[in-house]
N, C-alpha and C positions, 0 to 999 in steps of 0.2 A: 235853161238846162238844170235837169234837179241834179240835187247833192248826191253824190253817191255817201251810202255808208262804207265803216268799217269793213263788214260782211263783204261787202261787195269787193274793196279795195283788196282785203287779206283773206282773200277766201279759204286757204291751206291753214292760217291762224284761227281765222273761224271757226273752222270744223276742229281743227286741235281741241278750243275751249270748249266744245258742245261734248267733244268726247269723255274730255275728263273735268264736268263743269262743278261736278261734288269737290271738284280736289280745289275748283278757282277758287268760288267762293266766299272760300274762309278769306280769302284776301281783301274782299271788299267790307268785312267788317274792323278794317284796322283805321283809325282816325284818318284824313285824310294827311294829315305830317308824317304818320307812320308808310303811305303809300307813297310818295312822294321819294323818299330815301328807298324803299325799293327797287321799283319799276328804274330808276335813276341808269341806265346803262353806261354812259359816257365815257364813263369813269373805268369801268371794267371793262369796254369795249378799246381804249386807249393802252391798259397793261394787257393786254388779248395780243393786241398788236405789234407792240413793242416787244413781246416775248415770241411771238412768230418769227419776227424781223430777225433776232439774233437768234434763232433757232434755223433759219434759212440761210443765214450766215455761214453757219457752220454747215453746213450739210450733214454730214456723216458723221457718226457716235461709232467707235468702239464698243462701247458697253452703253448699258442702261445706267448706270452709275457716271458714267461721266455727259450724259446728257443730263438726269439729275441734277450733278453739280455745277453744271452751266447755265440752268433755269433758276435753283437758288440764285447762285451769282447775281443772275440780271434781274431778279425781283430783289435783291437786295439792295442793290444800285439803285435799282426803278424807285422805293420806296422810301431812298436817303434823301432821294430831291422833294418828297413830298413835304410841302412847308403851309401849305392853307387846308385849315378843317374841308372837312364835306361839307356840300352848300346843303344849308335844310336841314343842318345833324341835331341843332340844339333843339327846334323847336321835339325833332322825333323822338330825340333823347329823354325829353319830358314826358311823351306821353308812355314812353316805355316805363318810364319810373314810374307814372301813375297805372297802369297796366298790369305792371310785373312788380310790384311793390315788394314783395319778398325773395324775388330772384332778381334785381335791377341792383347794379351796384356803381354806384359814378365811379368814373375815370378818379376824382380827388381824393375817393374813400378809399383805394386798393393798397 
């Protein structure tokens, strides 16, 4: 049985990238530690969720302000428990400083 590709599997992603493949690109010319910490969704796709989940919770908002202030809330919450770097951040970190050498500023310099 042959492999299917990509193309074949994501075909709706496919054609995304063909449409706007000026815009992709640029992203394949980033080292490969700098792509790596990108594409990375897990991480966003986990705070996506957990801010759905208490927004489902609640159902109903009065105002736009106090949904606001319940999406702060739970990303403030969400981001207190955060206690381990990003996986893959130092090596990209590096190459961003080698990159961006004049706009790159370490976290120890600030």
């Amino acid at each position: 049985m042959p492999k299917e590709n990509g193309a074949q599997r994501f075909p709706t992603v496919a054609a995304a990238w063909r449409r706007a493949w000026e815009l992709v690109i640029p992203f394949f010319a980033f080292p490969p530690e700098v792509r790596r910490v990108i594409y990375t969704t897990n991480a966003i796709e986990s705070l996506n969720a957990r801010v759905r989940k208490i927004i489902k919770t609640r159902g109903h908002f009065p105002t736009d302000e106090a949904a606001t202030k319940l999406i702060w809330l739970a990303l403030r919450n969400i981001t207190a428990e955060w206690k381990k770097p990003m996986l893959h951040w130092k090596p990209a970190m590096n190459q961003f400083a080698i990159l961006y050498t004049d706009r790159f500023i370490p976290a120890m310099a600030r």
